[in-house]
Structures are given as C-alpha cells and as structure tokens.
N, CA, C and O atoms as CSV, one atom per row, in Angstrom:
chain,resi,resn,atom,element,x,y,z
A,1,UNK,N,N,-15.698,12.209,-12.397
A,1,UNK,CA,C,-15.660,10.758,-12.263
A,1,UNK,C,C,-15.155,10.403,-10.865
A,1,UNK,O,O,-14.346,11.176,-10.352
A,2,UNK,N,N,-15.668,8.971,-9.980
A,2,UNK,CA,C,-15.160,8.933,-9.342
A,2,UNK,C,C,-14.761,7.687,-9.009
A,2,UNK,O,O,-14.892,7.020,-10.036
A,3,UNK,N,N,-14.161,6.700,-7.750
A,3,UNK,CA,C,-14.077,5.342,-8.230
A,3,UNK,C,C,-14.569,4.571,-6.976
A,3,UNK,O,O,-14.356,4.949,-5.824
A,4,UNK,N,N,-14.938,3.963,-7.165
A,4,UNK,CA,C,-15.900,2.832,-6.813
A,4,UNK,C,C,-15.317,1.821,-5.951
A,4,UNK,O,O,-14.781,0.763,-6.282
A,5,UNK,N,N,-15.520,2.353,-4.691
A,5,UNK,CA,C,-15.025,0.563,-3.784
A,5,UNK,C,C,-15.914,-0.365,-2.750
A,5,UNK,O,O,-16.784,0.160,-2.056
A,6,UNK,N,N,-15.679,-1.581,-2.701
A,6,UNK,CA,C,-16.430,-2.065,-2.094
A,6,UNK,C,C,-15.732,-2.157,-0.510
A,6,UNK,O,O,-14.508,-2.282,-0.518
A,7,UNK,N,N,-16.222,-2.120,0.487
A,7,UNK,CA,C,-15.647,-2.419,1.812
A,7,UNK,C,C,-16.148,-3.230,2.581
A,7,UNK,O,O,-17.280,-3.085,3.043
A,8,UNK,N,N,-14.989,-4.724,2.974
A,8,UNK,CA,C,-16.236,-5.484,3.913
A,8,UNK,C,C,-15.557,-5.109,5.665
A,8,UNK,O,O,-14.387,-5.140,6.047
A,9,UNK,N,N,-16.294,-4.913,6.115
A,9,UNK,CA,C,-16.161,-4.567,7.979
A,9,UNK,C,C,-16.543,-5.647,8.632
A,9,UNK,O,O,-17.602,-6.262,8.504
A,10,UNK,N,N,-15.170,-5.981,9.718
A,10,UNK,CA,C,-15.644,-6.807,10.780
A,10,UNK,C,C,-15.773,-5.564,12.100
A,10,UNK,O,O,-15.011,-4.601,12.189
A,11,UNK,N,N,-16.523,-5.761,12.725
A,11,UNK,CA,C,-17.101,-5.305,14.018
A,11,UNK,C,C,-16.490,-6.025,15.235
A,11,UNK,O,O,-15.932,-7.116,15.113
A,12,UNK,N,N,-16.625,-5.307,16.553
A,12,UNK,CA,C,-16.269,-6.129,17.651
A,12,UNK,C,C,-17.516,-6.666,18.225
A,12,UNK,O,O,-18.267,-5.853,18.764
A,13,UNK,N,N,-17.817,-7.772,18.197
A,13,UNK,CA,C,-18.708,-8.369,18.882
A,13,UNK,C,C,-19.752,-7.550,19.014
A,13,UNK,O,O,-19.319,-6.421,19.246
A,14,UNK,N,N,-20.898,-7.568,18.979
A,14,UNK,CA,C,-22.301,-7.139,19.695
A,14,UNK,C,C,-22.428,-5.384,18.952
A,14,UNK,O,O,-23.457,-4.709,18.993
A,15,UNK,N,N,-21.348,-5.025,18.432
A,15,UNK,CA,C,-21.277,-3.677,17.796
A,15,UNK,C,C,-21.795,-2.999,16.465
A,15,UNK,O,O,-22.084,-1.834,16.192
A,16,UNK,N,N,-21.801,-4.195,15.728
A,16,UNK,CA,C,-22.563,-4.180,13.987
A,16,UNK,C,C,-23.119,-2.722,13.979
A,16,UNK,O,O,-22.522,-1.715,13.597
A,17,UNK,N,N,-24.560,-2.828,14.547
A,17,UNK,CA,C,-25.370,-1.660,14.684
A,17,UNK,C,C,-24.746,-0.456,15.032
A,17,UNK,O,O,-25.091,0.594,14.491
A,18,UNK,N,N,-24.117,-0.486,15.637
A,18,UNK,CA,C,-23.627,1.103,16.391
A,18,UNK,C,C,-22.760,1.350,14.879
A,18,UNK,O,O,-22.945,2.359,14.199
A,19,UNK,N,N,-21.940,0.416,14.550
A,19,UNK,CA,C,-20.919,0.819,13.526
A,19,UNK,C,C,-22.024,1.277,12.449
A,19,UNK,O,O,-21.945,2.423,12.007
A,20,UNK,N,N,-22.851,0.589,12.097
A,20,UNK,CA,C,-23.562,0.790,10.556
A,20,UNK,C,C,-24.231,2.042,11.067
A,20,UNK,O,O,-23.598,2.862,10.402
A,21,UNK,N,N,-24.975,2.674,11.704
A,21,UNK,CA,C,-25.847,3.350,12.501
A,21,UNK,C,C,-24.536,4.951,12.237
A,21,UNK,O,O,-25.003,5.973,11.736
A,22,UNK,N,N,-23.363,4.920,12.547
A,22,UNK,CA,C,-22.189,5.987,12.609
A,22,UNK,C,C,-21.659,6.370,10.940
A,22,UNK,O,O,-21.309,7.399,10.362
A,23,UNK,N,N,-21.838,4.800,10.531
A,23,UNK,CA,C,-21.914,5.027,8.968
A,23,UNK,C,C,-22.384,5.371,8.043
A,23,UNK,O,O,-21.969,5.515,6.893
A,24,UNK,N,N,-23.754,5.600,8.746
A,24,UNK,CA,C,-25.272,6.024,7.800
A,24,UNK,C,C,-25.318,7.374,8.188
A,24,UNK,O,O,-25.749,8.132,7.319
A,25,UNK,N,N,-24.940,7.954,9.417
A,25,UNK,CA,C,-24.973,9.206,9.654
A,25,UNK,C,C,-23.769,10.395,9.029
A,25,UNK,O,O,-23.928,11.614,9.088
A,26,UNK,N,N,-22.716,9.780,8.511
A,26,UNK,CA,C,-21.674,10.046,7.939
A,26,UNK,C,C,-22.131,10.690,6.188
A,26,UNK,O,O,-21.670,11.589,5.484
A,27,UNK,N,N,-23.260,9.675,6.014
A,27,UNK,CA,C,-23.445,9.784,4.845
A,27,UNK,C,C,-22.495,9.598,3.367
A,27,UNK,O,O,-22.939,9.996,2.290
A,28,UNK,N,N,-21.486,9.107,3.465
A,28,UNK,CA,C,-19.986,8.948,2.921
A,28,UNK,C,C,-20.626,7.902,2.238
A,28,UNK,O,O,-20.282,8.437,1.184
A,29,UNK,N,N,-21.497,6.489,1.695
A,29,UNK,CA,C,-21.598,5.352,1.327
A,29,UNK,C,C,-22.802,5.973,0.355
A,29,UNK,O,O,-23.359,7.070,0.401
A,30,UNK,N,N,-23.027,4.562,-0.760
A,30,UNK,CA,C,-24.101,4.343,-1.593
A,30,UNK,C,C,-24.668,3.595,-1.742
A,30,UNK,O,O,-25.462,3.604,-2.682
A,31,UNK,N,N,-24.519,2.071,-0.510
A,31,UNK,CA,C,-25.091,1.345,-0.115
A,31,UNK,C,C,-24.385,0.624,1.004
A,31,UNK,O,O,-23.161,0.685,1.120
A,32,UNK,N,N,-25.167,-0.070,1.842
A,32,UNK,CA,C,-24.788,-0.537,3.050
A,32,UNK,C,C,-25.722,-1.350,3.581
A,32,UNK,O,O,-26.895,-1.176,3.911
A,33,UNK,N,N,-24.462,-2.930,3.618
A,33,UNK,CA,C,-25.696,-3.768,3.855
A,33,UNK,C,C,-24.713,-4.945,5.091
A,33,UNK,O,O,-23.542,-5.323,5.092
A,34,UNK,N,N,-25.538,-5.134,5.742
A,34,UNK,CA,C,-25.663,-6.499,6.955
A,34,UNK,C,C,-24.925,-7.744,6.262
A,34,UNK,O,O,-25.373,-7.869,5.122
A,35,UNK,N,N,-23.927,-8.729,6.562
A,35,UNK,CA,C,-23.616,-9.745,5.775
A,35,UNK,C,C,-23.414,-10.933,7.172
A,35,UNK,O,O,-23.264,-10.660,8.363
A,36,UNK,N,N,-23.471,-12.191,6.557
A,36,UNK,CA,C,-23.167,-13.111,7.338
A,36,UNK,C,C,-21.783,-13.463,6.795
A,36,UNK,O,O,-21.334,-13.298,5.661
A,37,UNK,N,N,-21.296,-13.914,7.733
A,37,UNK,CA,C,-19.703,-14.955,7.835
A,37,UNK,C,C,-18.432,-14.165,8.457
A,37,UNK,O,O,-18.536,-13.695,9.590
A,38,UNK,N,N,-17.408,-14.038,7.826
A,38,UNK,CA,C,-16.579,-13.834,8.500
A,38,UNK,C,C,-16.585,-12.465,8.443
A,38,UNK,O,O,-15.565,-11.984,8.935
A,39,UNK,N,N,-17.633,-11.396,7.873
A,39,UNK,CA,C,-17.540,-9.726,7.846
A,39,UNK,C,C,-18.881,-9.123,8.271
A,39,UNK,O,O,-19.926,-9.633,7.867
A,40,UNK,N,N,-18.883,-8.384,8.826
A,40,UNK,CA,C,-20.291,-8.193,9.315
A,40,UNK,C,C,-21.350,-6.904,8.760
A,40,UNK,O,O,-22.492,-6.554,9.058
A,41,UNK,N,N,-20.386,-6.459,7.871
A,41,UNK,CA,C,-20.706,-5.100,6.901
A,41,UNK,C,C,-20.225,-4.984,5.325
A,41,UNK,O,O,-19.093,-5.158,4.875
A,42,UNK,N,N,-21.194,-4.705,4.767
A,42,UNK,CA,C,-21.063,-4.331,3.230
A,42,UNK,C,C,-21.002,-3.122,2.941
A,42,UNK,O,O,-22.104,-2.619,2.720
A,43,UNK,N,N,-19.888,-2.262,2.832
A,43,UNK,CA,C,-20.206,-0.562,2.288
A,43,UNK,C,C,-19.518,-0.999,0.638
A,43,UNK,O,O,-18.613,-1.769,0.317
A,44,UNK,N,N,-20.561,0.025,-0.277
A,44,UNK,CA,C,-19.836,0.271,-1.390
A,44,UNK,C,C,-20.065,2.062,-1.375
A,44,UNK,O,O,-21.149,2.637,-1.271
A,45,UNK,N,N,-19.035,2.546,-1.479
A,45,UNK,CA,C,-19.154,3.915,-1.769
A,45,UNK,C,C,-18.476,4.154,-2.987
A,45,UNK,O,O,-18.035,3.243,-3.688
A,46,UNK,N,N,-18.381,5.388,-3.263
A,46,UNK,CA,C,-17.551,6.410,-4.503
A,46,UNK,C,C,-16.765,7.372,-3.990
A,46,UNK,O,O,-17.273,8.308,-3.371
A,47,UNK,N,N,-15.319,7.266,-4.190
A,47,UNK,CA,C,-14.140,8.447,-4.040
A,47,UNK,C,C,-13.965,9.132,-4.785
A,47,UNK,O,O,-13.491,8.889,-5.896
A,48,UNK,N,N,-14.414,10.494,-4.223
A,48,UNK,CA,C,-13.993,11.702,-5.368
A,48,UNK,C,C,-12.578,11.507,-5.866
A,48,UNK,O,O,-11.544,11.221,-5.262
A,49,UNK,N,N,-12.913,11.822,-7.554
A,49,UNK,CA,C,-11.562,11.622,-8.205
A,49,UNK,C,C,-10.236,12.383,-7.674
A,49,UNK,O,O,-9.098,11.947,-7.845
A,50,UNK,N,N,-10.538,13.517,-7.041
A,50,UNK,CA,C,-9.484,14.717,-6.159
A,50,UNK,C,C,-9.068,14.057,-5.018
A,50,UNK,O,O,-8.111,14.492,-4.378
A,51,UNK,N,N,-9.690,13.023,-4.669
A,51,UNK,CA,C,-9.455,12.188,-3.721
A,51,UNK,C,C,-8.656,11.010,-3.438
A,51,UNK,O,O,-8.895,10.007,-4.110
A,52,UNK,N,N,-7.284,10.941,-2.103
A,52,UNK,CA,C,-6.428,9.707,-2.238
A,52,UNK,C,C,-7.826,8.471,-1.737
A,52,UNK,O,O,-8.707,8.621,-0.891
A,53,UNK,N,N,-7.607,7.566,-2.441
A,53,UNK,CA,C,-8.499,6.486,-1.909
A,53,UNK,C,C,-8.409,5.884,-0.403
A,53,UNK,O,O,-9.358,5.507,0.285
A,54,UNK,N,N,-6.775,5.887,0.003
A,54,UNK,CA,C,-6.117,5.349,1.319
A,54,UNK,C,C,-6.753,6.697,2.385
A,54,UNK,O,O,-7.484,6.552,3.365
A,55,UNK,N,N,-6.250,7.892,1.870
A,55,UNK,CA,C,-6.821,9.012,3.247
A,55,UNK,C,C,-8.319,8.787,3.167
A,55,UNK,O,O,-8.766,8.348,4.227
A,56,UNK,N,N,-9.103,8.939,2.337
A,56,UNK,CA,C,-10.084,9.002,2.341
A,56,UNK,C,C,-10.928,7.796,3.248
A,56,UNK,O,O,-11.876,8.102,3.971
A,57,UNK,N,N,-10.580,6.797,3.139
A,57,UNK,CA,C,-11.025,5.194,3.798
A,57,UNK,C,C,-10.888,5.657,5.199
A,57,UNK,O,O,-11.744,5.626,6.083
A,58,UNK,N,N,-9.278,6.233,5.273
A,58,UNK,CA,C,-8.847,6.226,6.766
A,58,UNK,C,C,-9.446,7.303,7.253
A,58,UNK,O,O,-9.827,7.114,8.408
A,59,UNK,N,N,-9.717,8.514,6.774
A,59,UNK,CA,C,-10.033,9.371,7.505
A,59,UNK,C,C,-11.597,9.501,7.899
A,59,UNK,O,O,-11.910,9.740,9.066
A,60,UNK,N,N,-12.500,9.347,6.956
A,60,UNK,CA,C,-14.157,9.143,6.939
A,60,UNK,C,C,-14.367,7.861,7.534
A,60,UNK,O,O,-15.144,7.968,8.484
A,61,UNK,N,N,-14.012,6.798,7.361
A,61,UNK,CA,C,-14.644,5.393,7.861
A,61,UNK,C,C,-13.728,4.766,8.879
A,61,UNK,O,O,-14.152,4.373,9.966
A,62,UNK,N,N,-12.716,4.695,8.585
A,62,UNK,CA,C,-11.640,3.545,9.773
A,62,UNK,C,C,-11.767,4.411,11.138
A,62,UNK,O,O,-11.464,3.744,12.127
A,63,UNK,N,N,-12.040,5.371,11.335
A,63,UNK,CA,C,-11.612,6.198,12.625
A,63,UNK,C,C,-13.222,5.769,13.555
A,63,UNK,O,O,-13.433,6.208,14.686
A,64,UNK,N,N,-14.028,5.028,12.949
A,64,UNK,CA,C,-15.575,5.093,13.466
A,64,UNK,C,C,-14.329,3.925,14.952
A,64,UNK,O,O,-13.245,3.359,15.090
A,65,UNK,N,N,-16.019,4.367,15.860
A,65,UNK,CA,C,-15.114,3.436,17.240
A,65,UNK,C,C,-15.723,1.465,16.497
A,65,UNK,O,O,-16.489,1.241,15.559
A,66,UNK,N,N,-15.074,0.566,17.292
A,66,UNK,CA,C,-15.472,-0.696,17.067
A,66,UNK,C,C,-15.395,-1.480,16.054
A,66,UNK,O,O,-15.856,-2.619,15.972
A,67,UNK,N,N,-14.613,-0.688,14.994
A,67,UNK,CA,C,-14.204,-1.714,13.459
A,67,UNK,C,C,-13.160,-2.465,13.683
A,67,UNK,O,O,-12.130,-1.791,13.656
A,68,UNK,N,N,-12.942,-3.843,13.943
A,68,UNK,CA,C,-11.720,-3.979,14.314
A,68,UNK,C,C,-10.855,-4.500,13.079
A,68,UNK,O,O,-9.688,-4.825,13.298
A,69,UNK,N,N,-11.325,-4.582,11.926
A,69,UNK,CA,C,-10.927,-4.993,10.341
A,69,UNK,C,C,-11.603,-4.448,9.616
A,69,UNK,O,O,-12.682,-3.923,9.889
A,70,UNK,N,N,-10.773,-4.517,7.999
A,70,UNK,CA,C,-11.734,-3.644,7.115
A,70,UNK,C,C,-11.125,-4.104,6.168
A,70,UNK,O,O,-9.900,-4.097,6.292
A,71,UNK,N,N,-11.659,-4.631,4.969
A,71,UNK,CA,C,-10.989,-5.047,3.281
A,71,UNK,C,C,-11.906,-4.450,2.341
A,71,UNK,O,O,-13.113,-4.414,2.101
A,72,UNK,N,N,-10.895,-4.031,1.947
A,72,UNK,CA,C,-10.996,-2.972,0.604
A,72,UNK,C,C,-10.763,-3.448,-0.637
A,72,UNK,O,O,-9.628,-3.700,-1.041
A,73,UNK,N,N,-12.106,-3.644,-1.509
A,73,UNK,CA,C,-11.457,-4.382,-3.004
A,73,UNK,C,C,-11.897,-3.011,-4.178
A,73,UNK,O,O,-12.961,-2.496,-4.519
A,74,UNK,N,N,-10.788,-2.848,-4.449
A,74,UNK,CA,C,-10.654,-1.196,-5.833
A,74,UNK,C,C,-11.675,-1.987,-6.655
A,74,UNK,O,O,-12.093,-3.079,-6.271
A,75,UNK,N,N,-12.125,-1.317,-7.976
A,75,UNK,CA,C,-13.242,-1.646,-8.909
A,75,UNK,C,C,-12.163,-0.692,-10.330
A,75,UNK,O,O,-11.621,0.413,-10.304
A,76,UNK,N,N,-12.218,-1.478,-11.131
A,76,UNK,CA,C,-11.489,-0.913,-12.391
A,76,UNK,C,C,-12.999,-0.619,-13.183
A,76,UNK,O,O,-14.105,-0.913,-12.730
A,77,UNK,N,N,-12.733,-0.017,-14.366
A,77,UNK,CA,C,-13.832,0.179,-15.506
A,77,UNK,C,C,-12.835,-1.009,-16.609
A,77,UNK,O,O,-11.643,-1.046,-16.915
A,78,UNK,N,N,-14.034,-1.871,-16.959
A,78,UNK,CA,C,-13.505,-3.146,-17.549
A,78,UNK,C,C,-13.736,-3.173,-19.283
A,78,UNK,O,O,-13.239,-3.866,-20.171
A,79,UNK,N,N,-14.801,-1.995,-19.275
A,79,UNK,CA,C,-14.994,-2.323,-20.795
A,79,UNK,C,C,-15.330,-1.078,-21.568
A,79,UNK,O,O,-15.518,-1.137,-22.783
C-alpha cells in the first residue's frame, strides 16, 4: 500500500516547463498537470509505504532547480 498526495508547485517566473519537464524525467509522479492561479503545477504521486512522506517530497521533488513553493495536501482512505 501506498499513500497518495497531491502537490501544488509555484515556479519562478518563465520556469513552469523546465520544472515539469525535470519532473517527468524523474518519473516519481502519476499525474502531472499545468494549473492556472496562484500554483503553476499539479503533481499527484504515491509514497511507498517504507517511505517518510517529508524525506521523500524533499529529497525526489523539492531539490529540482526553480520551485520556489510547494503545498502538500496528505489523502486519508475515507471509507
């Protein structure tokens, strides 16, 4: 089993692409999508259950160059 988060990314200016482009090559996500307003990226991936959710974010995704924010919303199993 593993658990499920959504991540929205702000970018530095003019960078979107390079970031999503470093993210797709990573292969770490299970979807990834373009957003308008105040975030400029949609990742939802899956953390191996052996896996801290915090290292894992930080070590695979936050270290890409040009993210200058990142919010992380956990996903419970509801029913």
């Amino acid at each position: 089993m593993s658990t499920c988060v959504f991540i929205q990314i702000r970018c530095k200016p003019g960078t979107t692409y390079k970031v999503a482009e470093e993210i797709a090559l990573r292969e770490i996500h299970s979807e990834l999508y373009s957003t308008s307003g105040e975030w400029d990226l949609l990742l939802k991936l899956y953390i191996p259950k052996d896996q801290d959710v915090g290292h894992f974010i930080n070590e695979r995704l936050l270290d890409i160059p040009n993210i200058e924010r990142s919010l992380t919303t956990m996903t419970f199993k509801a029913f």
